[in-house]
Every structure is written in C-alpha cells, then in structure tokens.
PDB file of N, CA, C and O in Angstrom:
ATOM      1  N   UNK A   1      35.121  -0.274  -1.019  1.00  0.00           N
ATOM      2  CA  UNK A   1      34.362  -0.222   0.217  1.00  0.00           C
ATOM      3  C   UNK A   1      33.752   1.161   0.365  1.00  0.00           C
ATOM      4  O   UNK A   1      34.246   2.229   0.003  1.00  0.00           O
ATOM      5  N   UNK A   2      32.401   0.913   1.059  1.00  0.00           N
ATOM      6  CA  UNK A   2      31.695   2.579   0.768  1.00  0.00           C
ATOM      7  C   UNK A   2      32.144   3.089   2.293  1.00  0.00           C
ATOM      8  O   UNK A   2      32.395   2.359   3.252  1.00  0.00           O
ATOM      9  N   UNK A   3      32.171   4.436   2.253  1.00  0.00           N
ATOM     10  CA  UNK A   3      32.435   5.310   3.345  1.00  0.00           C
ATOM     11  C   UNK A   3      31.328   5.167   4.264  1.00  0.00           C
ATOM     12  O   UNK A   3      30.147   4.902   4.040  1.00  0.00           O
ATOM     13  N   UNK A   4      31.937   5.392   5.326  1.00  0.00           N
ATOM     14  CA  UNK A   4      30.621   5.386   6.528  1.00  0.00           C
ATOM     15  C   UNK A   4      29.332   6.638   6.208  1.00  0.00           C
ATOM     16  O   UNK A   4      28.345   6.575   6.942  1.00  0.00           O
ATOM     17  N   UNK A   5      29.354   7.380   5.483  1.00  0.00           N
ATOM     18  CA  UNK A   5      28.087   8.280   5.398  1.00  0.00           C
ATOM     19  C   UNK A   5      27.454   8.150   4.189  1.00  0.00           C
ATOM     20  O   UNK A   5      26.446   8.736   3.793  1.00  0.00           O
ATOM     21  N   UNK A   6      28.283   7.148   3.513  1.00  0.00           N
ATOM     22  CA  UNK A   6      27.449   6.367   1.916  1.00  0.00           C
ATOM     23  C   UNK A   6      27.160   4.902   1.981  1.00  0.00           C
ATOM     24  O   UNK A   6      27.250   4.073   1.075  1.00  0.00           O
ATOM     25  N   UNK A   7      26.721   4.711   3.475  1.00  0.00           N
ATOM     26  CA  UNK A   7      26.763   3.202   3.826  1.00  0.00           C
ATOM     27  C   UNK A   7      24.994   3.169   3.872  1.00  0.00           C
ATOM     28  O   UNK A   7      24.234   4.009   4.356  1.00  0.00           O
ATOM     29  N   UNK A   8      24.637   1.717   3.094  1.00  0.00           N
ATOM     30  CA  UNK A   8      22.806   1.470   2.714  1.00  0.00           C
ATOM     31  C   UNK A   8      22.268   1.314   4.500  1.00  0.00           C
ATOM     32  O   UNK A   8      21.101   1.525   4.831  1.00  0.00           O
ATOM     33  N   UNK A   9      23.092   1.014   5.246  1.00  0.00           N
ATOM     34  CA  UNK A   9      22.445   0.378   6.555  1.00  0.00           C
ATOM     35  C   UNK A   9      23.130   1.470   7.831  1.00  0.00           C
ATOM     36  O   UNK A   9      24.345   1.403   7.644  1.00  0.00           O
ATOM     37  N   UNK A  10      22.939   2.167   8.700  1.00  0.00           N
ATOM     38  CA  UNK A  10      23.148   2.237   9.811  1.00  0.00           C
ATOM     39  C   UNK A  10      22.514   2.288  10.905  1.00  0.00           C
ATOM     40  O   UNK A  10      21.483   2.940  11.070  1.00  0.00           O
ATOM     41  N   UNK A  11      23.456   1.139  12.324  1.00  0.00           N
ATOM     42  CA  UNK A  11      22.906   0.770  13.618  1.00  0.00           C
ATOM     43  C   UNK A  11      21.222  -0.106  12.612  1.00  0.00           C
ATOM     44  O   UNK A  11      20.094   0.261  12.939  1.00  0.00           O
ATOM     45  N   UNK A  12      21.382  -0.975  11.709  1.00  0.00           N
ATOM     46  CA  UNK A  12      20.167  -1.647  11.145  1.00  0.00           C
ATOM     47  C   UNK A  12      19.120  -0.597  10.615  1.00  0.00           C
ATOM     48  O   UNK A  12      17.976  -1.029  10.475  1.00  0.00           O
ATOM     49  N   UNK A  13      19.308   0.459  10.363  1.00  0.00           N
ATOM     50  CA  UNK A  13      18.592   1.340   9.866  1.00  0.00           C
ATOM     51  C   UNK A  13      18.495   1.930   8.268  1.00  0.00           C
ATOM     52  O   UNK A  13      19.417   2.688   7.966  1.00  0.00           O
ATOM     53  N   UNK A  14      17.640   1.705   7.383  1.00  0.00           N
ATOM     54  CA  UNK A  14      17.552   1.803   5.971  1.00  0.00           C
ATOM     55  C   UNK A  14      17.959   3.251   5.390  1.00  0.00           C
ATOM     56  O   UNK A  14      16.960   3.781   4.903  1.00  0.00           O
ATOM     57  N   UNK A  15      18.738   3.799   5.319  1.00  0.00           N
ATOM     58  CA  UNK A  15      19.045   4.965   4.862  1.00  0.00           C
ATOM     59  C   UNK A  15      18.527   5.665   3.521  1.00  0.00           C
ATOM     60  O   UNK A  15      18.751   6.812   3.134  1.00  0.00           O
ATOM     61  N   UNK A  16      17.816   4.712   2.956  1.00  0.00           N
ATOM     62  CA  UNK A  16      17.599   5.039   1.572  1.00  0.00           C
ATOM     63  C   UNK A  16      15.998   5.324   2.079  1.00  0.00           C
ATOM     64  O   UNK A  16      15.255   5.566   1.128  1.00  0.00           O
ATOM     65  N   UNK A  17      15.384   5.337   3.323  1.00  0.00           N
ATOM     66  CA  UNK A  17      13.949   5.906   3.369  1.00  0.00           C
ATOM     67  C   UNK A  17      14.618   7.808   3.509  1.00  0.00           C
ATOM     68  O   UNK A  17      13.944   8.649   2.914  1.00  0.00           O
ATOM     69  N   UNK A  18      15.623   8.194   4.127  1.00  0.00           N
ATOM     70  CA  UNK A  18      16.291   9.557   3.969  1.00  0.00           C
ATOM     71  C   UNK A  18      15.981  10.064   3.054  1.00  0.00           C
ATOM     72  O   UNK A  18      15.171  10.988   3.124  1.00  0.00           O
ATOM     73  N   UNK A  19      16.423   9.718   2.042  1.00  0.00           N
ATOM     74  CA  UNK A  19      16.843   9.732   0.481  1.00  0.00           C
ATOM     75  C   UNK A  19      15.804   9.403  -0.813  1.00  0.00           C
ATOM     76  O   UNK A  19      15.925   9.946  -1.910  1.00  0.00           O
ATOM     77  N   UNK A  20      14.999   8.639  -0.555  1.00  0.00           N
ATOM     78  CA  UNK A  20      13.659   8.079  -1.094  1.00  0.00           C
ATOM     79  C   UNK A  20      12.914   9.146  -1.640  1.00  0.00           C
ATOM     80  O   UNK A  20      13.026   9.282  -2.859  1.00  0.00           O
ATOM     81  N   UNK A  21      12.257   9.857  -1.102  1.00  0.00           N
ATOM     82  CA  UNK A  21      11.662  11.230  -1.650  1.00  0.00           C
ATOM     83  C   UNK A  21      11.885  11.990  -2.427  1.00  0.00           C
ATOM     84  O   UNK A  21      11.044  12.561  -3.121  1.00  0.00           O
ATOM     85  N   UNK A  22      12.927  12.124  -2.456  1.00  0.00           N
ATOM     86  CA  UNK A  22      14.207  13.043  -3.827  1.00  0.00           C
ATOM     87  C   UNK A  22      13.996  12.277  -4.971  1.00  0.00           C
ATOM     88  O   UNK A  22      13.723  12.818  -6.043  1.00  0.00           O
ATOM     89  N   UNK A  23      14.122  10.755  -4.816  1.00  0.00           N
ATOM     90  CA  UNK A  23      14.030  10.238  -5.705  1.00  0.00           C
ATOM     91  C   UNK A  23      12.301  10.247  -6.446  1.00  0.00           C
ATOM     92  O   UNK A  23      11.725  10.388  -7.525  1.00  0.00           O
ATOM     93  N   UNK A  24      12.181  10.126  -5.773  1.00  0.00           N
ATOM     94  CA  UNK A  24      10.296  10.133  -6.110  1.00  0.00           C
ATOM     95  C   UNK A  24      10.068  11.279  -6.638  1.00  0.00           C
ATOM     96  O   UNK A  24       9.590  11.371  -7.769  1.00  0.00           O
ATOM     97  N   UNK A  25      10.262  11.936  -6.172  1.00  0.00           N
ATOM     98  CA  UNK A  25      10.506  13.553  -6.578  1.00  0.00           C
ATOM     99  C   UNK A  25      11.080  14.057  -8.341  1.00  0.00           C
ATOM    100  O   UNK A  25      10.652  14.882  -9.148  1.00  0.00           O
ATOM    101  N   UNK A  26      12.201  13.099  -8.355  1.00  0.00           N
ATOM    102  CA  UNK A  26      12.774  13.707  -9.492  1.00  0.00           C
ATOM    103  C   UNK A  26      12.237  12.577 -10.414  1.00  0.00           C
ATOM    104  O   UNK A  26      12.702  12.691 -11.549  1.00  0.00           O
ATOM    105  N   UNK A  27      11.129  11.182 -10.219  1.00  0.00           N
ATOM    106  CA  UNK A  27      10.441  11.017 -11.213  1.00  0.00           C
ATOM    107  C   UNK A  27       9.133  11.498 -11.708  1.00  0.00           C
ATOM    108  O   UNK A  27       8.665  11.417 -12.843  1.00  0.00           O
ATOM    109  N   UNK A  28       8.651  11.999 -10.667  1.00  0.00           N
ATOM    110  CA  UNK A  28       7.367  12.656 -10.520  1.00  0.00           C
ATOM    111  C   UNK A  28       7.737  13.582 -11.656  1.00  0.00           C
ATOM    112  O   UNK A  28       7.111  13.655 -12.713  1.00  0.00           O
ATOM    113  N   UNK A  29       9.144  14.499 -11.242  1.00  0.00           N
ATOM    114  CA  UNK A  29       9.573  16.097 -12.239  1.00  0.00           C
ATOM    115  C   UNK A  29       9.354  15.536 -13.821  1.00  0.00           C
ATOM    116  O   UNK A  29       8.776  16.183 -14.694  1.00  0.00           O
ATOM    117  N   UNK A  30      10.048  13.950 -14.030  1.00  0.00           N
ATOM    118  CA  UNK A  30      10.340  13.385 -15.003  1.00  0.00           C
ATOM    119  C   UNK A  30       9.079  13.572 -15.992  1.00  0.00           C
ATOM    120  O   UNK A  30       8.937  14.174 -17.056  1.00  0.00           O
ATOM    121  N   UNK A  31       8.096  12.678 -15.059  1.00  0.00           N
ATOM    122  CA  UNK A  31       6.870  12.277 -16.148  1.00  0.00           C
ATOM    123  C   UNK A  31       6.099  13.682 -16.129  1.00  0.00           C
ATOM    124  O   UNK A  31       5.242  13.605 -17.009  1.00  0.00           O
ATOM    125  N   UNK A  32       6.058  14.500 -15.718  1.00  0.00           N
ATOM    126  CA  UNK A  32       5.219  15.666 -15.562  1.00  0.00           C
ATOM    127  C   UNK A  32       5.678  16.939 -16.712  1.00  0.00           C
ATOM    128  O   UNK A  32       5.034  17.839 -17.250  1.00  0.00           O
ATOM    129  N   UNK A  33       7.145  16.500 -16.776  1.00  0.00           N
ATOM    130  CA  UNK A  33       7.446  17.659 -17.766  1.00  0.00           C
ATOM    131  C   UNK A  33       7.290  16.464 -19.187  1.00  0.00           C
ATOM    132  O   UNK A  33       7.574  17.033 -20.241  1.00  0.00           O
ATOM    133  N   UNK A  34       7.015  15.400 -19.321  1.00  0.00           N
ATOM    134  CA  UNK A  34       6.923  14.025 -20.497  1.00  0.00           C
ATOM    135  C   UNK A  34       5.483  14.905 -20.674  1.00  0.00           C
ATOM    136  O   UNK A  34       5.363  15.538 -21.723  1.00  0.00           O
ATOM    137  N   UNK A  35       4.339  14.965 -19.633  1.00  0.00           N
ATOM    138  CA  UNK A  35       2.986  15.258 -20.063  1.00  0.00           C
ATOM    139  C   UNK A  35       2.570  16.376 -20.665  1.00  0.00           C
ATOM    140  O   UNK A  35       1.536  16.614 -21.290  1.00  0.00           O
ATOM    141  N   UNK A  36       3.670  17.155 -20.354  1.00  0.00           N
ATOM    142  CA  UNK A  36       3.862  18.920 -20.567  1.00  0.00           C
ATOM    143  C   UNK A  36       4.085  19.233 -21.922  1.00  0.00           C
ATOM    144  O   UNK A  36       3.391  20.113 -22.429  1.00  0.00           O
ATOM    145  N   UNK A  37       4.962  18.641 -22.605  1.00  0.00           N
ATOM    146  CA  UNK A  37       5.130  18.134 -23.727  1.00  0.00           C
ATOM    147  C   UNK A  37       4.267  17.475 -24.962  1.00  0.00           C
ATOM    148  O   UNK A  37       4.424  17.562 -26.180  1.00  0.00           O
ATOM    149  N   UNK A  38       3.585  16.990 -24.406  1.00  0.00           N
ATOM    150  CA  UNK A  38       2.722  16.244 -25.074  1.00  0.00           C
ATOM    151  C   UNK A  38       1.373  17.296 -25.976  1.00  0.00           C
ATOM    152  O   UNK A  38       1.107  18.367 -25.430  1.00  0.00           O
ATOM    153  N   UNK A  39       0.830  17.047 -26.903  1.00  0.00           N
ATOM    154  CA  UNK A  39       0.155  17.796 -27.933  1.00  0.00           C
ATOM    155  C   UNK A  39      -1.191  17.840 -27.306  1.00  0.00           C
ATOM    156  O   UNK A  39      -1.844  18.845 -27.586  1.00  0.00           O
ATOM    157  N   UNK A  40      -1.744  16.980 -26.528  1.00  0.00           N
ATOM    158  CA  UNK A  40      -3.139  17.093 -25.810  1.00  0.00           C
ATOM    159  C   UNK A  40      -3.554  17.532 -24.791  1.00  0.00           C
ATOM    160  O   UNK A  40      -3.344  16.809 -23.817  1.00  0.00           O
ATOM    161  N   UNK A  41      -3.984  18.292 -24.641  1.00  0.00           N
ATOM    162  CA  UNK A  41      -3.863  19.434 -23.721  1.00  0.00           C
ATOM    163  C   UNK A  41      -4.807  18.305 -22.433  1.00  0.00           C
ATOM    164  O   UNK A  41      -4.240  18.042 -21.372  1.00  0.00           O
ATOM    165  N   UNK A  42      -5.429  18.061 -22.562  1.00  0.00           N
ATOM    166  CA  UNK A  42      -6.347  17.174 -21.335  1.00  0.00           C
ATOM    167  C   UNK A  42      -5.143  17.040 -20.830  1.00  0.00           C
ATOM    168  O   UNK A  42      -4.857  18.057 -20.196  1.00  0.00           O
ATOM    169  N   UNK A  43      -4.140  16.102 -20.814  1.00  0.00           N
ATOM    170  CA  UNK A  43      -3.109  15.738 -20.058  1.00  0.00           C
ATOM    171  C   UNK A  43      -2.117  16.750 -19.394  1.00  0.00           C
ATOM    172  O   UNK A  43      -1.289  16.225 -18.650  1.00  0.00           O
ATOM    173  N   UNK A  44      -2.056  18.091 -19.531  1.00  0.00           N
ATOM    174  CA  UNK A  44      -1.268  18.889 -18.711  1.00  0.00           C
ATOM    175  C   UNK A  44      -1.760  18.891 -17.709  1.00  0.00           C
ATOM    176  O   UNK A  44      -0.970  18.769 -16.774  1.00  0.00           O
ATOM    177  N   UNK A  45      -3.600  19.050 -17.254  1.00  0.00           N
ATOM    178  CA  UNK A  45      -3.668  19.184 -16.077  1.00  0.00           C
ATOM    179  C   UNK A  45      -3.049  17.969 -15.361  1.00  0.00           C
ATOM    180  O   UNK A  45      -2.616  18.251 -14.244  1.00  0.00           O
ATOM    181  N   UNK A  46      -2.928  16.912 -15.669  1.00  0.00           N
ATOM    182  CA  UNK A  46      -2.357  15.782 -14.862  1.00  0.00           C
ATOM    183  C   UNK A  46      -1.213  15.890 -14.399  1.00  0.00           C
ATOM    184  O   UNK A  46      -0.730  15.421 -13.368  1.00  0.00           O
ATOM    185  N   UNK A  47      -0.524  16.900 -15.652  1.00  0.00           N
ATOM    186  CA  UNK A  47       1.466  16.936 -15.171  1.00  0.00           C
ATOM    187  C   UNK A  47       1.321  17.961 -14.337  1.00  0.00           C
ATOM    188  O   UNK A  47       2.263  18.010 -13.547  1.00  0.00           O
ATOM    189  N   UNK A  48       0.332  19.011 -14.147  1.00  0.00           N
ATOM    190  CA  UNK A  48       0.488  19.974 -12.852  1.00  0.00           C
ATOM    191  C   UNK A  48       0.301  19.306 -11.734  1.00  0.00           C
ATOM    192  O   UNK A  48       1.132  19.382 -10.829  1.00  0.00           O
ATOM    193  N   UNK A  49      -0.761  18.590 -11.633  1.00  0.00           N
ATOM    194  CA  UNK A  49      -0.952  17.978 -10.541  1.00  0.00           C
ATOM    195  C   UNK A  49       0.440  16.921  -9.975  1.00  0.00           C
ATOM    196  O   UNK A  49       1.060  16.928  -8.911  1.00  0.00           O
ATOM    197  N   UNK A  50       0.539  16.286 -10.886  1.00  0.00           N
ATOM    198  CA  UNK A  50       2.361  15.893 -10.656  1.00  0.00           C
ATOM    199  C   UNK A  50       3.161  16.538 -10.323  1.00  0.00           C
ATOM    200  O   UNK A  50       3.876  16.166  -9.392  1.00  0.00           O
ATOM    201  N   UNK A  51       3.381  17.857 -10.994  1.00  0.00           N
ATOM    202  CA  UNK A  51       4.454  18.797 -10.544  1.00  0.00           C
ATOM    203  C   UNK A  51       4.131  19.095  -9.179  1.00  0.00           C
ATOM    204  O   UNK A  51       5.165  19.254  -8.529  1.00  0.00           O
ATOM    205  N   UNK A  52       2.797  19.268  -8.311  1.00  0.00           N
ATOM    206  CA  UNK A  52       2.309  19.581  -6.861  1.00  0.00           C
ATOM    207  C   UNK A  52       3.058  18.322  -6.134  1.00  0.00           C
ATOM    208  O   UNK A  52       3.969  18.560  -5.341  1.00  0.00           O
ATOM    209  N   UNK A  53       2.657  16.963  -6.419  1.00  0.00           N
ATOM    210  CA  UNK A  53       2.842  16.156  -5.862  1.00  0.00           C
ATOM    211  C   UNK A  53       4.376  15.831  -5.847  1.00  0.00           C
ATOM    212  O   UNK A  53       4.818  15.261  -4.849  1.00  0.00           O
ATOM    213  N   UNK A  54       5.244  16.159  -6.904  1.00  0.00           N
ATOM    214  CA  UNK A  54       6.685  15.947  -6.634  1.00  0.00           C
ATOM    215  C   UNK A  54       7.181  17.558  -5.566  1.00  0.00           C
ATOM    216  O   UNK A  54       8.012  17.388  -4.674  1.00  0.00           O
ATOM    217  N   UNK A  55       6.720  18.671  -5.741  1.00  0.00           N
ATOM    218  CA  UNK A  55       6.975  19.236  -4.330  1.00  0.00           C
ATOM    219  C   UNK A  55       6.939  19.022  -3.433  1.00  0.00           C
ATOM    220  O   UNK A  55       7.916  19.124  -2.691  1.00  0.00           O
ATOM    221  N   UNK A  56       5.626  18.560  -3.008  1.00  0.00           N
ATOM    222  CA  UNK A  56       5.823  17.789  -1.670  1.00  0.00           C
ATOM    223  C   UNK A  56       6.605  16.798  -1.305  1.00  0.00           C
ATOM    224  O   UNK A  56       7.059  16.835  -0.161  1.00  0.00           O
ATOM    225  N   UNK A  57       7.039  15.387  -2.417  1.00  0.00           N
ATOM    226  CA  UNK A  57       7.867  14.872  -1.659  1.00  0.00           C
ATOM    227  C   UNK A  57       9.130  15.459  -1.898  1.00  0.00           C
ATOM    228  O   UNK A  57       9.939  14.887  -1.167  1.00  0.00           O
ATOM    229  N   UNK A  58       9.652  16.288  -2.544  1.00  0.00           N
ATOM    230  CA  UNK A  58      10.915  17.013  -2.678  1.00  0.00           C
ATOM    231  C   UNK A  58      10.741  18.044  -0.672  1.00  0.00           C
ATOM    232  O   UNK A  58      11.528  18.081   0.274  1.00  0.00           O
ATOM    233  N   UNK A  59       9.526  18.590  -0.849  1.00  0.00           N
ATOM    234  CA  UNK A  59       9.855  19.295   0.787  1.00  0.00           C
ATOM    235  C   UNK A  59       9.967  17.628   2.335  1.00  0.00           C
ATOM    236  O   UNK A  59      10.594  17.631   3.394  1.00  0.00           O
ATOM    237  N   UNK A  60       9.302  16.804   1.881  1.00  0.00           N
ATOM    238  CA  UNK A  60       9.526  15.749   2.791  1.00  0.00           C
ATOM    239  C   UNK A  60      11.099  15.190   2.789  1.00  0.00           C
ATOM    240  O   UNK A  60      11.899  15.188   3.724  1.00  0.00           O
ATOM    241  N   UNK A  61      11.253  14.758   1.541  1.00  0.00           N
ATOM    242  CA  UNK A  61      12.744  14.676   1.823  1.00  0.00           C
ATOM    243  C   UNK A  61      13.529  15.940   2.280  1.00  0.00           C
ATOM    244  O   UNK A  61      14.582  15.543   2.780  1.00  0.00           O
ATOM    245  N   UNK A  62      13.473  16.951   2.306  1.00  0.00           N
ATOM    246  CA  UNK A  62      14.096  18.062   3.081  1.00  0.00           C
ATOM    247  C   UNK A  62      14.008  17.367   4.573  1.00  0.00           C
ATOM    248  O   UNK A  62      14.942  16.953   5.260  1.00  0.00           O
ATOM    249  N   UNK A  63      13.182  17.366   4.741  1.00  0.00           N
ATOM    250  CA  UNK A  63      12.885  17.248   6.289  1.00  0.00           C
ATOM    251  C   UNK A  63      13.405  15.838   6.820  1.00  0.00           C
ATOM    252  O   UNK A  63      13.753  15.789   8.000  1.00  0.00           O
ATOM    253  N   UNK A  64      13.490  14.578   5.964  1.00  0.00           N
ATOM    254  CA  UNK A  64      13.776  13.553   5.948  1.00  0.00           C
ATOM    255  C   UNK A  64      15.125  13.565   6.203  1.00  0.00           C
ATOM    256  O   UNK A  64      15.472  12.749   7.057  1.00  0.00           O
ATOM    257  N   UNK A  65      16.143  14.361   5.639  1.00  0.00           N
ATOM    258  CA  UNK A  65      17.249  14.576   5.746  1.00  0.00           C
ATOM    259  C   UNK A  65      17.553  15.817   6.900  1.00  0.00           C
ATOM    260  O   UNK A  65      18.759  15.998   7.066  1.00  0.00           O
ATOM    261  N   UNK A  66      16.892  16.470   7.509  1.00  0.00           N
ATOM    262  CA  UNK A  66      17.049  17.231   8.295  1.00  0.00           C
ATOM    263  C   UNK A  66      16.955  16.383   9.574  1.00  0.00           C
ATOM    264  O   UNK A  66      17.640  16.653  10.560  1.00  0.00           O
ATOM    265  N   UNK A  67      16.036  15.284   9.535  1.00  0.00           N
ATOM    266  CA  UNK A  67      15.659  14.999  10.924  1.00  0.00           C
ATOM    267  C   UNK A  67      16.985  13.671  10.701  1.00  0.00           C
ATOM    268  O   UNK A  67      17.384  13.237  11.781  1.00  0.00           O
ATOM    269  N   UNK A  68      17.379  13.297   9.961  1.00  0.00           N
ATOM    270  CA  UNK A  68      18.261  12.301  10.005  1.00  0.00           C
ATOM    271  C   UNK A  68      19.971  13.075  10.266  1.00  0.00           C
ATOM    272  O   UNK A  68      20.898  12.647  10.953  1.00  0.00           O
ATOM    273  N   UNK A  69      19.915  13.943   9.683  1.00  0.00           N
ATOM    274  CA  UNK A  69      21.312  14.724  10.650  1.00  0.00           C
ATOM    275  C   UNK A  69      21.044  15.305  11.664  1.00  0.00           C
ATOM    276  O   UNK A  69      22.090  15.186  12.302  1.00  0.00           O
ATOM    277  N   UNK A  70      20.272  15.934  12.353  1.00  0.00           N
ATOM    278  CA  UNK A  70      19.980  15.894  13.431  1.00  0.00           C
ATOM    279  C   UNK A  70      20.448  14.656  14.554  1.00  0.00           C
ATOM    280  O   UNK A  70      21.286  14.735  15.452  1.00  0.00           O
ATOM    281  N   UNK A  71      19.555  13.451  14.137  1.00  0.00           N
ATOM    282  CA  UNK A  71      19.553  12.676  15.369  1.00  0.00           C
ATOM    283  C   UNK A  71      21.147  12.080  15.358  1.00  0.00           C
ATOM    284  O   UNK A  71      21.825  11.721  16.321  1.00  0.00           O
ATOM    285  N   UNK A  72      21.465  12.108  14.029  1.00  0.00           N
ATOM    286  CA  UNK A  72      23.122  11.679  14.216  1.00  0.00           C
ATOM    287  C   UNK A  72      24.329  12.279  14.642  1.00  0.00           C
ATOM    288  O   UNK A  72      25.400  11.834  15.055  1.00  0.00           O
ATOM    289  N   UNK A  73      23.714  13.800  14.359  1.00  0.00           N
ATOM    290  CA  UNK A  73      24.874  14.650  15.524  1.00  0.00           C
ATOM    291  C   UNK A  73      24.359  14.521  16.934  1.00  0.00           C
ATOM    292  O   UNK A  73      25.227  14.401  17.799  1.00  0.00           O
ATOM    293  N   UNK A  74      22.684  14.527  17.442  1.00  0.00           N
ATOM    294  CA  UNK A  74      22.483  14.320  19.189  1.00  0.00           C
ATOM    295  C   UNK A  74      23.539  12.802  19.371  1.00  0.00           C
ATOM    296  O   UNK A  74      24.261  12.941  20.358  1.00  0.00           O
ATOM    297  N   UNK A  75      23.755  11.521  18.697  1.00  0.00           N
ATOM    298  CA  UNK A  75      23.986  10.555  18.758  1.00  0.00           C
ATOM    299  C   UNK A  75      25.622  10.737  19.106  1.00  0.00           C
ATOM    300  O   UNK A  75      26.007  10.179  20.134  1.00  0.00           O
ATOM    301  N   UNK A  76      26.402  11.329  18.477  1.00  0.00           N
ATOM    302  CA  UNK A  76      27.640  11.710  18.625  1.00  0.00           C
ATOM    303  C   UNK A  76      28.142  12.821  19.588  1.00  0.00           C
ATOM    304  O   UNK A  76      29.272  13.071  20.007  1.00  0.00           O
ATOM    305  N   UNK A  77      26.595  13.571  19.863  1.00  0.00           N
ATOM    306  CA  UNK A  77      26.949  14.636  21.294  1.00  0.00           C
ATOM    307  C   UNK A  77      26.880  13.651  22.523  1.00  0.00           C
ATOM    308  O   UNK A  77      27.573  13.850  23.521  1.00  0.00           O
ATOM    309  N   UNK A  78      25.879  12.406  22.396  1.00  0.00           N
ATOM    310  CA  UNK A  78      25.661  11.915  23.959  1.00  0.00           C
ATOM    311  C   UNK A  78      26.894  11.417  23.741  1.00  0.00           C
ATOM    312  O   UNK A  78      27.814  11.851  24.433  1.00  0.00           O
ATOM    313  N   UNK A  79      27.179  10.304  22.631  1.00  0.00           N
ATOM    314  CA  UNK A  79      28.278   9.253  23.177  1.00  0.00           C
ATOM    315  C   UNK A  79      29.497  10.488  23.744  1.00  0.00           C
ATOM    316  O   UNK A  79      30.011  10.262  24.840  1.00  0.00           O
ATOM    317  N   UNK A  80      29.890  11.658  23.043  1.00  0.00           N
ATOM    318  CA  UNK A  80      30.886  12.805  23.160  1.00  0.00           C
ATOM    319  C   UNK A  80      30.475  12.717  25.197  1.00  0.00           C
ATOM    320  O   UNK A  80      31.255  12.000  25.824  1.00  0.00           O
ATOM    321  N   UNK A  81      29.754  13.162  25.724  1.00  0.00           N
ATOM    322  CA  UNK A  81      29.409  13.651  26.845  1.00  0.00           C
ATOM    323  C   UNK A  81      29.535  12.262  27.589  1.00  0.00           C
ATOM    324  O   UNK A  81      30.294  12.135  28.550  1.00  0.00           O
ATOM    325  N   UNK A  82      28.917  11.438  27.202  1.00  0.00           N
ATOM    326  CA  UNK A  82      29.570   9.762  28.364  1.00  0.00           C
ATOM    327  C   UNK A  82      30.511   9.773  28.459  1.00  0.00           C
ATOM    328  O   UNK A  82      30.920   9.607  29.608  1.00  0.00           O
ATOM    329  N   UNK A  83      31.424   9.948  27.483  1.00  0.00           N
ATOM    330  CA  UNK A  83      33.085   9.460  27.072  1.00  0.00           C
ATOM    331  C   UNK A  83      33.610  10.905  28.353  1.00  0.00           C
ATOM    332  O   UNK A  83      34.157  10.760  29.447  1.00  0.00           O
ATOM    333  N   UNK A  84      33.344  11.706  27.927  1.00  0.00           N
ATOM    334  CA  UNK A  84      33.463  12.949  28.688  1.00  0.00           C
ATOM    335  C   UNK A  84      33.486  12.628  30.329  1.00  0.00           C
ATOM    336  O   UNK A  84      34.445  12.723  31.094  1.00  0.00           O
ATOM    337  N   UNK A  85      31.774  12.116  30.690  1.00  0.00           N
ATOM    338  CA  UNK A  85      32.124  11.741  32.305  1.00  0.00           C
ATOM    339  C   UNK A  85      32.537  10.667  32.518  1.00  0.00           C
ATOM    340  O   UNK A  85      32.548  10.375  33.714  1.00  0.00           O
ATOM    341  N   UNK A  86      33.056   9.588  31.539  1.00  0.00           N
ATOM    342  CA  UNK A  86      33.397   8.717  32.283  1.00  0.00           C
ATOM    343  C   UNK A  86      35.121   9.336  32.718  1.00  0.00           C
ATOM    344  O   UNK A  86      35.528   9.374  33.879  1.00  0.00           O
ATOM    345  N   UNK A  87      36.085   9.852  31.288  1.00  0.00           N
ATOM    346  CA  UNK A  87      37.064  10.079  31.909  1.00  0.00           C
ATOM    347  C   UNK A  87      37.431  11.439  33.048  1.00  0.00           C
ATOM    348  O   UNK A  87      38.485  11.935  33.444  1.00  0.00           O
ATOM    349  N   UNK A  88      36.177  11.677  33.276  1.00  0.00           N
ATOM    350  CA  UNK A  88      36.238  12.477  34.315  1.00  0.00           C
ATOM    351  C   UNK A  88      36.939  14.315  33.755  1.00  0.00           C
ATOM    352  O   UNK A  88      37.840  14.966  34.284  1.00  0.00           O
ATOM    353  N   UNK A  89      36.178  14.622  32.680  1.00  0.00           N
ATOM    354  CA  UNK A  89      36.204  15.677  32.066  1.00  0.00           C
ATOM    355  C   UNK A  89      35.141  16.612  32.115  1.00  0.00           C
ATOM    356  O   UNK A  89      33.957  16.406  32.383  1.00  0.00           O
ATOM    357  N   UNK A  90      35.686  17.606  31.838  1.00  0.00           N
ATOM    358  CA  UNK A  90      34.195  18.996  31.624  1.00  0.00           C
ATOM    359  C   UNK A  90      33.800  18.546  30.375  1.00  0.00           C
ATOM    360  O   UNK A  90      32.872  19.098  29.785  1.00  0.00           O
TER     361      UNK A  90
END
C-alpha cells in the first residue's frame, strides 16, 4: 500500500500533473544530449533548443511543486485552526 504523500490521487486530484514536468524535462535532457552526440552538426542546433525547452519545464515543475506544498500545508493550517475553535482553543 502506497503512503499518503506517494498516493496518484488526492481529495480527486492528479498528482502526477506536480510531477509531470521533471519528467518532460529529463526526456527533453535525454534526446538533446542523443543530438549532441551525433556526427552532423545541423542537428545540435535542435538539441540546444531542447536543452532551452527542458529548462523551462524543469523551472515549471519547480513551481509546480512549490505551489502544490504550499496549498497542502494552508489545507492542514485551516483544518489545524477549525479544530482549534471548535474545541475552544488559542
């Protein structure tokens, strides 16, 4: 059984759009250093341009994962603070 913070779904929500970018990211790295490699030079400019385009989604997933811990600690401060006034606590 997977742990609650390695779970595909939470509250119906796809967790793997979080995570998605990294992945994109590290195929983008894949085929770009494949083109880099390669004996014909026409094709490097293509793997630079790849290498640009897997930065960006490598910095989106940053943020993808920033804004997704975020809203899950506000999520655990409100329920923290209801629970709080209901039992009649500071």
């Amino acid at each position: 059984m997977a742990t609650p913070s390695r779970r595909l779904f939470v509250d119906q929500f796809f967790v793997g759009w979080v995570y998605g970018p990294w992945v994109v990211a590290s195929l983008l790295l894949i085929l770009a250093l494949r083109l880099l490699t390669e004996e014909d030079f026409s094709l490097h400019s293509h793997a630079w341009g790849l290498l640009g385009n897997a930065s960006i989604c490598f910095s989106i997933g940053c943020v993808c994962k920033l804004s997704w811990t975020m809203a899950r600690f506000n999520a655990v401060r409100q329920l923290e603070l209801q629970l709080r006034q209901e039992l009649g606590l500071r």
